[in-house]
Backbone as JSON Lines, residues from 0, in Angstrom:
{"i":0,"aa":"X","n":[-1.28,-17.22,-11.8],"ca":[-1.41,-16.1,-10.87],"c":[-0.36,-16.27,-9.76]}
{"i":1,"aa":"X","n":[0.59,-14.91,-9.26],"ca":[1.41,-15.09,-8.27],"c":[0.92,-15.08,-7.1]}
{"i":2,"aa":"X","n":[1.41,-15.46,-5.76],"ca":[0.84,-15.45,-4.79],"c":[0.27,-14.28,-4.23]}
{"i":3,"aa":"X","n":[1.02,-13.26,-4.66],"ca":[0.24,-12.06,-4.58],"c":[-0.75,-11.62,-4.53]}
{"i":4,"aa":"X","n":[-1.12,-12.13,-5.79],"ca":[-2.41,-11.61,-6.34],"c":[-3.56,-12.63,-6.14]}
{"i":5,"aa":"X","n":[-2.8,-13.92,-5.99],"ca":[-3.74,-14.81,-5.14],"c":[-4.57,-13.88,-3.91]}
{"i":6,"aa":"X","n":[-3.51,-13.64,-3.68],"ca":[-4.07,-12.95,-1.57],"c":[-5.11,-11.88,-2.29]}
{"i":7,"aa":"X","n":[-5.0,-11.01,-2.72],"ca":[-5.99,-9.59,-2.83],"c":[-7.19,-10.58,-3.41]}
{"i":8,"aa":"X","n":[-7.06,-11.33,-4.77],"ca":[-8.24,-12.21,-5.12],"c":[-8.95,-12.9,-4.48]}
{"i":9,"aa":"X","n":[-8.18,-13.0,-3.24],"ca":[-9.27,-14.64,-2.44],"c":[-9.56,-13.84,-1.21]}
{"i":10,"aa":"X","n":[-9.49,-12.16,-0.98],"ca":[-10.2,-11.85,0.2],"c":[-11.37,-11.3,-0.21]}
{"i":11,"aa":"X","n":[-12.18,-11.5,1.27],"ca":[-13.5,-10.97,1.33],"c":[-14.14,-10.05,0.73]}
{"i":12,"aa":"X","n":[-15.01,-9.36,0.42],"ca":[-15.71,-7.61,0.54],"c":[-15.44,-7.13,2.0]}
{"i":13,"aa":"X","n":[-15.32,-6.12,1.67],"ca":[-14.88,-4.78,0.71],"c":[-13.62,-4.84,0.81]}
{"i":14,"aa":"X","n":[-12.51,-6.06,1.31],"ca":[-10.85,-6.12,1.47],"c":[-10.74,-5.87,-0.02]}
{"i":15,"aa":"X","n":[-11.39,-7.21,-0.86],"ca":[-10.96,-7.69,-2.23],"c":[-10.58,-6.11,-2.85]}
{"i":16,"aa":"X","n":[-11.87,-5.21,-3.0],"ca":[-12.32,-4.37,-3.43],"c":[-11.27,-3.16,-3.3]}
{"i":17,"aa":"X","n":[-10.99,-2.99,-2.44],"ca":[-10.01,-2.08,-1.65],"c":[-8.74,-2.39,-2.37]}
{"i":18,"aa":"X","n":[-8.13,-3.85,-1.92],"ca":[-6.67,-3.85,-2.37],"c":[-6.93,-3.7,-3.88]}
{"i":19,"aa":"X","n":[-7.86,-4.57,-4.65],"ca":[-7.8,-4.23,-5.88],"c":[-7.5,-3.1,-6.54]}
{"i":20,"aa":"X","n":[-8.38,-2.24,-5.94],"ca":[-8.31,-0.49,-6.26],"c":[-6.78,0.43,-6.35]}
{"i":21,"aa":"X","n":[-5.97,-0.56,-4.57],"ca":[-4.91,0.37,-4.48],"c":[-3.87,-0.32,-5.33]}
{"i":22,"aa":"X","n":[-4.37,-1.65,-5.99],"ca":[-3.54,-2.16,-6.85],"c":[-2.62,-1.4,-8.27]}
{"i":23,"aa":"X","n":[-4.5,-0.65,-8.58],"ca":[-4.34,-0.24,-10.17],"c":[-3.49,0.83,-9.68]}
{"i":24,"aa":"X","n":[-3.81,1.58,-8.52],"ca":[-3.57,3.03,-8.38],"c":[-1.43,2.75,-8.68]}
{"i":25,"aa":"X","n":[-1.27,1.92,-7.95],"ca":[0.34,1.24,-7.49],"c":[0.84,1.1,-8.89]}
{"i":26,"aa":"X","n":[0.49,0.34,-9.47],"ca":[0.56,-0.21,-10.58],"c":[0.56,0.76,-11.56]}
{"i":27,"aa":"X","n":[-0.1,1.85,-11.55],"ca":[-0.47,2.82,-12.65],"c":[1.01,3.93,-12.51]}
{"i":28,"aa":"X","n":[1.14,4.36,-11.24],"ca":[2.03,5.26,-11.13],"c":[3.24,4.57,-10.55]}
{"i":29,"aa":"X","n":[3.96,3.42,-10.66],"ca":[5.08,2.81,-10.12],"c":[5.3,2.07,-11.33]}
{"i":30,"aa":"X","n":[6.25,2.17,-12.5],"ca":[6.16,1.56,-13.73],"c":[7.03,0.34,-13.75]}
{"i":31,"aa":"X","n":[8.21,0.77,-12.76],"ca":[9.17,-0.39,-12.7],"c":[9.23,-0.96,-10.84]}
{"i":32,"aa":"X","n":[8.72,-2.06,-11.01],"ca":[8.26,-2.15,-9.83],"c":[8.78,-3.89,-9.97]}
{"i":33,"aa":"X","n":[8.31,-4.47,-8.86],"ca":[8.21,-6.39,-8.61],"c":[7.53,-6.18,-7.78]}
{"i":34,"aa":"X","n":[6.25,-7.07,-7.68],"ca":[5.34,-7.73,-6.87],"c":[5.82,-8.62,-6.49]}
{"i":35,"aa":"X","n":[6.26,-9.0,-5.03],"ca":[6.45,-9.74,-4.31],"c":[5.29,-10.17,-3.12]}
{"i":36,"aa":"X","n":[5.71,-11.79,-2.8],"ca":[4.44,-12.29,-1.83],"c":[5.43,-12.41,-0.49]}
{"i":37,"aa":"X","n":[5.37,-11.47,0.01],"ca":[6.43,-11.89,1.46],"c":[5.73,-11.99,3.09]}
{"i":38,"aa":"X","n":[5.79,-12.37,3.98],"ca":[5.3,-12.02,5.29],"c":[3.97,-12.33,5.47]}
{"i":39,"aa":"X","n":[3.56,-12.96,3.9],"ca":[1.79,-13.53,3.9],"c":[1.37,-12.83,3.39]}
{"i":40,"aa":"X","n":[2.17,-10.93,2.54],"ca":[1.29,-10.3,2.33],"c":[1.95,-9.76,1.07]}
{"i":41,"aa":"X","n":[1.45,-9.02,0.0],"ca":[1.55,-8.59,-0.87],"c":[2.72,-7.21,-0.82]}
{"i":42,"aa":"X","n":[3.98,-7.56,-1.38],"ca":[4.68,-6.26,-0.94],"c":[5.65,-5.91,-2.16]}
{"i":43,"aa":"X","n":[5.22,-4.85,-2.63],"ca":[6.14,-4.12,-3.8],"c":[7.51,-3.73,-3.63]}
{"i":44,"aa":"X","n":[8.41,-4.51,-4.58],"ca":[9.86,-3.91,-4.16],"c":[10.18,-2.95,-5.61]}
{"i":45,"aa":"X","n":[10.93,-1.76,-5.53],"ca":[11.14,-0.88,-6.25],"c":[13.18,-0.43,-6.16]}
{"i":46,"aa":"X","n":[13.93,-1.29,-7.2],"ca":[14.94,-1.1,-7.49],"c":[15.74,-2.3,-6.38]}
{"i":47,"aa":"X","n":[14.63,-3.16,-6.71],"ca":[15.53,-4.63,-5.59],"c":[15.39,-4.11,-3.87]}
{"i":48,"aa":"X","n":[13.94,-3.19,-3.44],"ca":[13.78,-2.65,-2.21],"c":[13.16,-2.32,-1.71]}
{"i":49,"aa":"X","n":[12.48,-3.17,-0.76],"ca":[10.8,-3.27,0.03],"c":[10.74,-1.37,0.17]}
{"i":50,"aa":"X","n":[9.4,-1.96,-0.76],"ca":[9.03,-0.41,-1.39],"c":[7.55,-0.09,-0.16]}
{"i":51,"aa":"X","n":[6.34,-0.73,-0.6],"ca":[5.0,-0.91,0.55],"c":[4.69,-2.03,0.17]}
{"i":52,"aa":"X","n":[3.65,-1.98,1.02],"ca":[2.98,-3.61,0.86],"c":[1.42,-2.99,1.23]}
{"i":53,"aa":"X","n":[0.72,-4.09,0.97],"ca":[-0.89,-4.11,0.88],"c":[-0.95,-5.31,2.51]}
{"i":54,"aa":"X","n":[-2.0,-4.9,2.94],"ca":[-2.35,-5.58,4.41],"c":[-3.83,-5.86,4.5]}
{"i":55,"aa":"X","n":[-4.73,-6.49,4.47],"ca":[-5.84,-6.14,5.17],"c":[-6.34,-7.09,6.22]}
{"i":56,"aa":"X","n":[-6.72,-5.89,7.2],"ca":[-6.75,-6.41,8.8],"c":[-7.94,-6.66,8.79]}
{"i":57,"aa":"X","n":[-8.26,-8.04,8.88],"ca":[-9.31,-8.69,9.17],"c":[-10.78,-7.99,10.28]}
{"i":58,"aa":"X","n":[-9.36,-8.49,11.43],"ca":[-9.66,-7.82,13.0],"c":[-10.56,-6.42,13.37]}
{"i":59,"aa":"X","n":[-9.2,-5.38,12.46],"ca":[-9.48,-4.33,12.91],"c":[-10.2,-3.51,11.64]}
{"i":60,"aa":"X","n":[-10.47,-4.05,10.71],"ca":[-11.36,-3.92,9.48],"c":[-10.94,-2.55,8.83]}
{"i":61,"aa":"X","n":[-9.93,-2.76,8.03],"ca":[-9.25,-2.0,7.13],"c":[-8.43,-2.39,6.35]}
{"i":62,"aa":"X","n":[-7.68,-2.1,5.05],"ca":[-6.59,-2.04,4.45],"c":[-5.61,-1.13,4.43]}
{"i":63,"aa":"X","n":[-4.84,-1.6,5.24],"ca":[-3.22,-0.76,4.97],"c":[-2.43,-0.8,3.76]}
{"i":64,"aa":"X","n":[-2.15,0.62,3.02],"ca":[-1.14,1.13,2.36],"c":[-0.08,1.56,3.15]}
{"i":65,"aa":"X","n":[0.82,0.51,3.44],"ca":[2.53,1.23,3.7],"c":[3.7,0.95,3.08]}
{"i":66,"aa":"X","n":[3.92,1.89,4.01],"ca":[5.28,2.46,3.3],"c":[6.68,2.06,3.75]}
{"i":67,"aa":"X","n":[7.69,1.35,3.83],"ca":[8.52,0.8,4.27],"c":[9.37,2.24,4.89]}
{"i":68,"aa":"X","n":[9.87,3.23,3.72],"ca":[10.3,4.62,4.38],"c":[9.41,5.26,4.34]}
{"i":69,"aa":"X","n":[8.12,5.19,5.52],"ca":[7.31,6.79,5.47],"c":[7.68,7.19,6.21]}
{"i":70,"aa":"X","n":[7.99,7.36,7.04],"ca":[8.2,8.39,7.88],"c":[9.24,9.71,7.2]}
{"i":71,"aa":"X","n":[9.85,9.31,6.06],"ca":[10.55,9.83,5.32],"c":[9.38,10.98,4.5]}
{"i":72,"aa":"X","n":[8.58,10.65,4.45],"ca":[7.41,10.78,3.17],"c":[7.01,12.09,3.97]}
{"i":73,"aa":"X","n":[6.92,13.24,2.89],"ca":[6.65,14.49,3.49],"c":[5.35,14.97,2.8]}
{"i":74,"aa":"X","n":[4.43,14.24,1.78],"ca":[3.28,14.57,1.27],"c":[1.89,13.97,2.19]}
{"i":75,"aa":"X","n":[0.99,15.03,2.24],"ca":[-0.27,14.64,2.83],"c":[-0.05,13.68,4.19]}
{"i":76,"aa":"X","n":[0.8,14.71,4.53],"ca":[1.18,14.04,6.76],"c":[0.26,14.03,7.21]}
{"i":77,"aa":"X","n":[-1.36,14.64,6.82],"ca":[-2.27,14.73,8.16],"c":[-2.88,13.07,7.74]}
{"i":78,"aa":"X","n":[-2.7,12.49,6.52],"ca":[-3.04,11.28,6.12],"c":[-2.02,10.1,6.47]}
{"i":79,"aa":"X","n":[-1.0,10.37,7.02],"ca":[-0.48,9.5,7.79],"c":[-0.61,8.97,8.94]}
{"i":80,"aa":"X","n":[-0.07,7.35,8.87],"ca":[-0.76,6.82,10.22],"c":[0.55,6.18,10.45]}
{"i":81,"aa":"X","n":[0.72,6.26,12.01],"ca":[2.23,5.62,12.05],"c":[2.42,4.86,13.28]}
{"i":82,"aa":"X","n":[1.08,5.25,14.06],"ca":[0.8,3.96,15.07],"c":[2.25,3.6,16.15]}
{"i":83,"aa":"X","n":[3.52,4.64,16.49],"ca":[4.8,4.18,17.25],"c":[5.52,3.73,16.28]}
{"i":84,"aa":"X","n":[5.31,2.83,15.21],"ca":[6.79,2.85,14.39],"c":[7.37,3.87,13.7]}
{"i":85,"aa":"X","n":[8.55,3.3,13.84],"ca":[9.5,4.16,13.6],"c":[10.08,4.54,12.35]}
{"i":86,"aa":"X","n":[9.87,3.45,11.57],"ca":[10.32,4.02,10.12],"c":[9.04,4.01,9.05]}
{"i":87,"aa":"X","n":[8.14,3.06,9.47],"ca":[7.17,2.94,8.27],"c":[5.75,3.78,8.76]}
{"i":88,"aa":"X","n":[5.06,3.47,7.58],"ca":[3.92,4.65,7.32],"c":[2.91,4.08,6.97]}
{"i":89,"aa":"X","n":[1.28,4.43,6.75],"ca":[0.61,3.48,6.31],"c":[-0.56,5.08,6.17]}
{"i":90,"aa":"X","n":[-1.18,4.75,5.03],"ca":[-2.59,5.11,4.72],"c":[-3.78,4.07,4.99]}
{"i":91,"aa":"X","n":[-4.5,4.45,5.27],"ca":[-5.69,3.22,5.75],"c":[-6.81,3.77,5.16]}
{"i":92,"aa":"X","n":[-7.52,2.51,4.78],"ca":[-8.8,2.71,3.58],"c":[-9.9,1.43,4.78]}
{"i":93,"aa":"X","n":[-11.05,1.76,5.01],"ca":[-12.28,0.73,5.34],"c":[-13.25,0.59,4.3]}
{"i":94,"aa":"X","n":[-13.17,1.63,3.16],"ca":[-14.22,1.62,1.93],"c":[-13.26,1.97,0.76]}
{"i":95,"aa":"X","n":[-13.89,1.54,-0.33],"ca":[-13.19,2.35,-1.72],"c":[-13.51,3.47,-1.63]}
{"i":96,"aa":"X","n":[-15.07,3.81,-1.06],"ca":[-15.46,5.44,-1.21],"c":[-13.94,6.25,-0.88]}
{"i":97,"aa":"X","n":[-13.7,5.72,0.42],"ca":[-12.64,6.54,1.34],"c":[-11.04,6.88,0.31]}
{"i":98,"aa":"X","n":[-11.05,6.1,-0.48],"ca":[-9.67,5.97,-1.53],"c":[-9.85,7.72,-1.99]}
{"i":99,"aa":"X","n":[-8.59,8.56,-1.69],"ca":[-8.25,9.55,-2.85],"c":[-7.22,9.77,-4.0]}
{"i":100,"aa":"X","n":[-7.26,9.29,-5.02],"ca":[-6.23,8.89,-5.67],"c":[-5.32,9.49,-5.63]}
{"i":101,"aa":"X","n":[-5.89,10.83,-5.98],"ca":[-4.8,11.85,-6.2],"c":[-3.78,11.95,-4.69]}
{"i":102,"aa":"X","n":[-3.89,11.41,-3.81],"ca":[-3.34,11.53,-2.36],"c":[-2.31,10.26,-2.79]}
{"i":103,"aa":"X","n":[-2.8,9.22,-2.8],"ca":[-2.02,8.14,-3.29],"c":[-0.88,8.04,-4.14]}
{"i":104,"aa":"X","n":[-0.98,8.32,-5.01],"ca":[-0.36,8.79,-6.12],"c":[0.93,9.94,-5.61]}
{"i":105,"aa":"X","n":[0.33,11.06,-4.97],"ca":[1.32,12.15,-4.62],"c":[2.87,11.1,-3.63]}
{"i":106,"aa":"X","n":[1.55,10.66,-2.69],"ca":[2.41,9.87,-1.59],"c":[3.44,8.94,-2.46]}
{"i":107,"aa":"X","n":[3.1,8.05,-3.29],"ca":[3.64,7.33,-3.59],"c":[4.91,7.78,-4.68]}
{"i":108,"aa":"X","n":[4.74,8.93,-5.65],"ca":[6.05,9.63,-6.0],"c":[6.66,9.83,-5.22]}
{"i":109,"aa":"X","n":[6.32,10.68,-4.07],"ca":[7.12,11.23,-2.97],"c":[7.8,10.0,-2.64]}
{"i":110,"aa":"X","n":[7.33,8.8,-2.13],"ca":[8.12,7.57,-1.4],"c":[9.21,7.61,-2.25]}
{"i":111,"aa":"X","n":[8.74,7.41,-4.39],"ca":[10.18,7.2,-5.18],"c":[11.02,7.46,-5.26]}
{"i":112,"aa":"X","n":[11.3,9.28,-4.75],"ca":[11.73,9.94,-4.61],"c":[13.35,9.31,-3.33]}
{"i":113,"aa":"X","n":[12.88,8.83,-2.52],"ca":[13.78,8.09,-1.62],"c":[14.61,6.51,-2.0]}
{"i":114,"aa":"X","n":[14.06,6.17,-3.28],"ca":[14.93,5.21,-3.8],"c":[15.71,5.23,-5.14]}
């Protein structure tokens, strides 16, 4: 197992649960991809190029989906969270309930679209 997938495997409920989920979703619609373990955290590069990464905040009790270029990303803006930075983007999940795939998925063509 890569370190990657170490990290999503060895966190808590409902983290485990969560990244797992946005795993398949990543995984399902990103065909040529590399899982990389960088920064402590799980981060997809797409054509040799920090694509998003998986986060989950202990602290502030959520999992971040971002996006290295969201701010670029013009699908489902009212679902963007961008918190002052300037180039990246993030969807945030506290439950699987909360996951919409079909949002995910859109977002995440749209990101391909920029590499």
């Amino acid at each position: 197992m890569n370190p990657a997938e170490d990290y999503i495997i060895k966190q808590p409920e409902p983290y485990r649960s969560i990244l797992l989920h946005l795993q398949v979703i990543i995984e399902y619609t990103i065909t040529d991809f590399e899982l990389k373990y960088k920064w402590s955290i799980p981060f997809y590069y797409v054509n040799g190029m920090p694509f998003c990464y998986l986060n989950a905040s202990h602290k502030k009790q959520f999992v971040d989906l971002a996006f290295v270029k969201g701010t670029q990303i013009t699908a489902y803006k009212s679902h963007h969270i961008t918190e002052n930075r300037k180039k990246m983007m993030s969807l945030r999940y506290q439950s699987v309930d909360e996951i919409k795939d079909t949002v995910i998925i859109t977002v995440l063509k749209d990101a391909l679209t920029l590499y």
